[in-house]
N, C-alpha and C positions, 0 to 999 in steps of 0.2 A: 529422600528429597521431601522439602517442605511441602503441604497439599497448595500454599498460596503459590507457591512458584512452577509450580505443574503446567507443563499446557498439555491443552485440550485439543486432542487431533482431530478433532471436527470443528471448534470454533478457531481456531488456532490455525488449518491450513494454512499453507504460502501462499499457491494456487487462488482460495477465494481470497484471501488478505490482498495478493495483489489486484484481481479485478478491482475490489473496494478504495484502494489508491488511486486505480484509472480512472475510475470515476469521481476519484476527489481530484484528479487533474485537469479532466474533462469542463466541472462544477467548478472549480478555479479559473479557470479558459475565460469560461461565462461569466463571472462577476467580477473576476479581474485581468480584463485581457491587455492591460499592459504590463502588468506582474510576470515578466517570462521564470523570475528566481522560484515563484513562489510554484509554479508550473512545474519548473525541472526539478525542483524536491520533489513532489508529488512521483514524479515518472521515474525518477529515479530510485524509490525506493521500491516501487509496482515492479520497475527490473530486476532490484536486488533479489524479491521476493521469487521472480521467477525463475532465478538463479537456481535459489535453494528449491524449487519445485520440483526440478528436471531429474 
């Protein structure tokens, strides 16, 4: 495997990647709270991620 295409199991978690999404869902909420799309992208990938956490 390439070094550029590696991930890194500590910055790379699922677990912290999806909090970091919650809170870009959260921070989306707030500065656009009539944007529900741009909301359920957010949440929906912090799911996905918790998906692959489990």
């Amino acid at each position: 495997m390439r070094h550029d295409q590696q991930t890194d199991l500590f910055r790379d978690d699922p677990k912290r990647m999806a909090e970091v999404w919650r809170q870009a869902a959260e921070t989306s909420r707030k500065q656009f709270p009539e944007d529900d799309a741009r909301y359920a992208h957010y949440m929906t990938e912090a799911e996905r991620l918790e998906a692959i956490a489990r």
